[in-house]
C-alpha positions in Angstrom: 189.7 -167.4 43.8 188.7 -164.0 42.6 186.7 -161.4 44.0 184.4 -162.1 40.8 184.3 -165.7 42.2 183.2 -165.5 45.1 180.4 -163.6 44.1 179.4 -165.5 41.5 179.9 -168.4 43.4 177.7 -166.9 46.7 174.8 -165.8 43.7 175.0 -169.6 42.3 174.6 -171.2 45.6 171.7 -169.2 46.9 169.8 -169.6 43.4 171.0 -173.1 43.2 168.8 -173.1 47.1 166.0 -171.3 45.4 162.6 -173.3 45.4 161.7 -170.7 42.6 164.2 -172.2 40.7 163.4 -175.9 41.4 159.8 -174.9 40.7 160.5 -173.0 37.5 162.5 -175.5 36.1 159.9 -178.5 37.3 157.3 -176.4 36.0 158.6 -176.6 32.2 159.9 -180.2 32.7 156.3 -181.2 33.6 154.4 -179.7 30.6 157.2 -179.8 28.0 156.6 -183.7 29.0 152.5 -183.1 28.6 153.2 -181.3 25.6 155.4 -183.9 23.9 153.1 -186.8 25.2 149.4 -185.3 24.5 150.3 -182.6 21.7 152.6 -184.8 19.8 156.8 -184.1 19.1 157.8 -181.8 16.5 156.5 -178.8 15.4 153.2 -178.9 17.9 155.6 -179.0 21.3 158.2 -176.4 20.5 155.3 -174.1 19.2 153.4 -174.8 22.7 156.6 -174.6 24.5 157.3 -171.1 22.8 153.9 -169.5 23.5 154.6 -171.0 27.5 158.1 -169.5 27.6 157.2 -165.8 26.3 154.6 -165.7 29.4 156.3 -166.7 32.1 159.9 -166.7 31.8 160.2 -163.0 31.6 157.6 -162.4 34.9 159.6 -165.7 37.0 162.8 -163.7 35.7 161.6 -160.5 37.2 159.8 -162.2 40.4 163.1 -163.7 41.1 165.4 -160.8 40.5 163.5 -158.7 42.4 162.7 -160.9 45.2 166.7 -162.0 45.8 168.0 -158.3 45.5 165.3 -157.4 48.3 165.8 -160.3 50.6 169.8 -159.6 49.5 170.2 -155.6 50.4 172.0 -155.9 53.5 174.8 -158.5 51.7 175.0 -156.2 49.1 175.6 -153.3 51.2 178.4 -155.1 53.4 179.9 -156.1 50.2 180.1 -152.2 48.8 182.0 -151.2 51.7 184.8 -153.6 51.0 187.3 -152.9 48.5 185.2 -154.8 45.9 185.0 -153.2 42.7 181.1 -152.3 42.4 181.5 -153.5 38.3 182.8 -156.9 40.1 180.0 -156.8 42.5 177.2 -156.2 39.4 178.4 -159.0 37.0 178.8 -161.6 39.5 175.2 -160.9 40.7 173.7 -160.2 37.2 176.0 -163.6 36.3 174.9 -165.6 39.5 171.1 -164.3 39.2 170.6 -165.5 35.7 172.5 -168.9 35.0 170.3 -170.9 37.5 167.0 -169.6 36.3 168.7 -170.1 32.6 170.0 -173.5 33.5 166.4 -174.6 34.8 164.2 -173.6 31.9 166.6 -175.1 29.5 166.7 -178.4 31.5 162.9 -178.3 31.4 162.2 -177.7 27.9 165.4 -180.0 26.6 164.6 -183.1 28.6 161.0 -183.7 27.2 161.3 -182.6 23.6 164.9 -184.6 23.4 162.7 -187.8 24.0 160.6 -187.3 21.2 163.6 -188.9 19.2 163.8 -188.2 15.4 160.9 -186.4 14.9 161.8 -183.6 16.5 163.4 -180.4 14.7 166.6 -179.8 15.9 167.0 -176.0 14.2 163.8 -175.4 15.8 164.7 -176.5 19.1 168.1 -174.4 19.1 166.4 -171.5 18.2 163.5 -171.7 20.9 166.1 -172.5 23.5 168.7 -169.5 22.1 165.3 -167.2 22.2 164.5 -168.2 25.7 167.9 -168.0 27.1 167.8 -164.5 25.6 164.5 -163.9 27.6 166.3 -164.8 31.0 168.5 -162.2 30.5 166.3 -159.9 28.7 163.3 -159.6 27.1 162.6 -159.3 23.4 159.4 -161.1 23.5 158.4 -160.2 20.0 161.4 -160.8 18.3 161.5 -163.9 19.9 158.4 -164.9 18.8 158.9 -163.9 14.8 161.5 -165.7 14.6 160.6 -169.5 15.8 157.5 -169.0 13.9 158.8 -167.9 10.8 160.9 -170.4 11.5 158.2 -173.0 11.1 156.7 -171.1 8.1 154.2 -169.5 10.3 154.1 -166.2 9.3 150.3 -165.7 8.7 149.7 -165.9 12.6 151.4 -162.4 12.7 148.5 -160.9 10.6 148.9 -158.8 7.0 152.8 -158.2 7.8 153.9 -161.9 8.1 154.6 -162.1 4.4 157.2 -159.3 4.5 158.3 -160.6 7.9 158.7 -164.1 6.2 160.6 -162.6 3.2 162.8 -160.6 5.2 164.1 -162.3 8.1 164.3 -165.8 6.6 167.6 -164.8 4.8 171.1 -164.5 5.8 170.6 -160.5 6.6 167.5 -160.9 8.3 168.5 -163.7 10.5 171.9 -162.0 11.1 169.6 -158.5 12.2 167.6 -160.8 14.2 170.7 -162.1 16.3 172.4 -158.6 16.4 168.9 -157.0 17.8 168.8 -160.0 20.4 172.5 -159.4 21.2 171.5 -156.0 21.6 168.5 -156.6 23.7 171.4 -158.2 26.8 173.9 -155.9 26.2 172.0 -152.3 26.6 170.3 -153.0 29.5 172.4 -154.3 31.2 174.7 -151.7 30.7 171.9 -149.2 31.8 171.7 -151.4 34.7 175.2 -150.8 35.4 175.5 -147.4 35.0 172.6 -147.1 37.8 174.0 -148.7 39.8 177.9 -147.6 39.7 175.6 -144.5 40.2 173.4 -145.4 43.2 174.3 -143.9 46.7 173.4 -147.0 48.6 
């Protein structure tokens, strides 16, 4: 196994250990389920779902993160002074940090709204769980939210703009700038994260 491997395999076990994880996930499974029972499936569930997910998903994301890398220091310290390349080191804890967390919400939000049968919106649901994948990983909260509502023709809830917004981003271009600013919204931080921390004197 590679040196990437090991890491990523050392990340996935410890988060896969994680009662944050367990609880995050149960969390969302739980009130997806009230959501889809009480609220009705469809439209109602993924919208309460989204409004849930842009709250807390990125503050558990940040919670956890934080939380391992502290409790996680001395590791990380024993593994910089082995010949382990510190990009290796990075990706298979950036890697191992966000798949369980990822891997939890989307279990939680799939299970419920999958038993809501044929009334539920499949392009909807892709696109809630693509934005809040994204959100484990980053955090474009707003673009997240324009585009599952306009997605639902929801664009008045985003005030005197949501006309434009609607017009724009509901075509090909604006739906492909919407991806490419998501895309965008992984990539540069974590290569600013990187750079800090191929940087960092530890």
């Amino acid at each position: 196994m590679t040196q990437a491997g090991i890491i990523l395999r050392s990340a996935l076990r410890d988060g896969l250990r994680s009662r944050i994880v367990y609880g995050f996930g149960a969390f969302f499974l739980f009130a997806g389920w009230m959501m889809v029972r009480l609220g009705g499936a469809g439209d109602k569930a993924l919208l309460s779902l989204l409004s849930l997910s842009l709250a807390l998903v990125p503050l558990v994301s940040l919670v956890y993160g934080a939380s391992y890398l502290y409790q996680s220091r001395r590791f990380i310290e024993l593994l910089l002074a082995q010949p382990v390349p510190r990009r290796t080191l990075f990706l298979g804890l950036y890697a191992g940090l966000s798949l369980p967390l990822t891997l939890a919400w989307l279990l939680g939000c799939l299970l419920p709204l999958l038993s809501a049968g044929r009334s539920l919106d499949v392009p909807g649901l892709l696109l809630l769980l693509g934005a809040g994948s994204a959100l484990c990983l980053a955090n474009p909260i707003d673009l997240a939210r324009v585009l599952v509502l306009l997605h639902f023709d929801l664009g008045a809830m985003m005030g005197y703009t949501g006309a434009v917004f609607q017009l724009f981003f509901q075509g090909p271009l604006g739906m492909g700038l919407a991806a490419l600013t998501l895309l965008l919204w992984i990539l540069l931080p974590l290569w600013l994260a990187w750079r800090a921390f191929s940087r960092r004197d530890f």
